[in-house]
C-alpha positions, 0 to 999 in steps of 0.5 A: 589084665594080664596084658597090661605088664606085657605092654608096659614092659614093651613100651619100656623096652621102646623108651628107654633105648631112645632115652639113652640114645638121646642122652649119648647124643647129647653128649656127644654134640657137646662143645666146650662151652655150648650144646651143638646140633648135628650141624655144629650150631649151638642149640638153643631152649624155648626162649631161644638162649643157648644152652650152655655146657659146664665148661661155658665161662663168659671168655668162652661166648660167641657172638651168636649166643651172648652178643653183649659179651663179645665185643663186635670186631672194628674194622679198621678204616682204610688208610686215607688216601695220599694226598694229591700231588700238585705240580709246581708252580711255574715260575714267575715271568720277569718283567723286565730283562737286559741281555748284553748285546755282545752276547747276542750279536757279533761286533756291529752285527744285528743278526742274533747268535746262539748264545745263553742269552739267546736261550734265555729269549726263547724261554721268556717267548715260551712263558709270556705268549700265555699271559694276558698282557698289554705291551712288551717294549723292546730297546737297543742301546750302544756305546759311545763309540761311532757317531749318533747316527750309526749307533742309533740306527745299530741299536733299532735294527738289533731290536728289531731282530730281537722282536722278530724272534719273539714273534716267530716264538708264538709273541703278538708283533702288535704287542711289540713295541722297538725303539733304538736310542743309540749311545744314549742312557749309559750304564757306565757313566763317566767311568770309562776313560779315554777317547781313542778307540782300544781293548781296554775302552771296549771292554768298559763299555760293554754294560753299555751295549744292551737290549732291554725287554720289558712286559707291561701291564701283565696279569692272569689269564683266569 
């Protein structure tokens, strides 16, 4: 019996250290608002709660612990995606051209020149060899100077160069059709004056002296 306060006493001396030695670590695993493990985890009781200091208000929870608390971050979306650049367009081909002869021939000449008009061919070659088309007419018109004959003949040989270009731009010859109708068809009516040949009467009749392009039965390729 009498060694019964000695183990008590020693069995004190055991528990009490360690008592007090987890209370200071406790302590010292506190945070401000949650008790910490040595990893700097929140502690949680039996029930698997978080066990709060005397500091924890609900502005202070985490996530972890109080989930309906804290609201989860919105990731923001990604900006949506620009929209996609579409290239213009190409412009329309014309349908029907009239190029002044003396821009694209010299004085009864019936080879083409370099002239603006001349571009302007090119161009409409480069567009309309893609379109599905049935028939281009081309015709060549004069004035009224210089006899039937003559004229008629100028006017189908400068058509002529005109489809000849065409062609060497990619055109289909088979789809070409020329025709040269001479003095006939003028634009200036009986406005110009005078019969005897001058500067004057030459500049009048320039609308007169033309060639006149036209695309017939265009539609897409699709």
């Amino acid at each position: 019996m009498k060694n019964v306060p000695t183990k008590k006493l020693l069995l004190s001396a055991i528990i009490l250290p360690l008592f007090f030695s987890g209370a200071v670590m406790a302590q010292a695993k506190k945070s401000d608002a949650y008790l910490v493990d040595d990893r700097a985890i929140p502690a949680r009781n039996s029930t698997n709660l978080c066990w709060h200091t005397t500091d924890w208000t609900p502005a202070k929870a985490v996530y972890e612990c109080e989930p309906d608390l804290v609201p989860k971050k919105i990731v923001a979306a990604p900006p949506p995606a620009p929209a996609p650049v579409l290239a213009p367009a190409p412009p329309p081909v014309p349908t029907k051209m009239h190029f002044s002869a003396d821009e694209l021939f010299d004085f009864d000449k019936a080879v083409l020149k370099h002239s603006p008009s001349r571009d302007q061919i090119d161009e409409f070659a480069a567009r309309v060899k893609i379109l599905n088309f049935k028939s281009i007419s081309v015709v060549g018109y004069t004035d009224r100077i210089g006899s039937v004959e003559y004229n008629k003949s100028l006017s189908l040989r400068r058509a002529n160069a005109v489809k000849n270009h065409l062609v060497t731009h990619g055109v289909d010859s088979s789809k070409i059709h020329v025709e040269g109708r001479g003095k006939s068809d003028p634009i200036t009516g009986d406005k110009c004056k005078g019969i005897k040949t001058s500067k004057a009467l030459i500049s009048c009749l320039q609308p007169d002296r033309r060639v006149l392009v036209e695309v017939d039965g265009t539609r897409d390729t699709k």
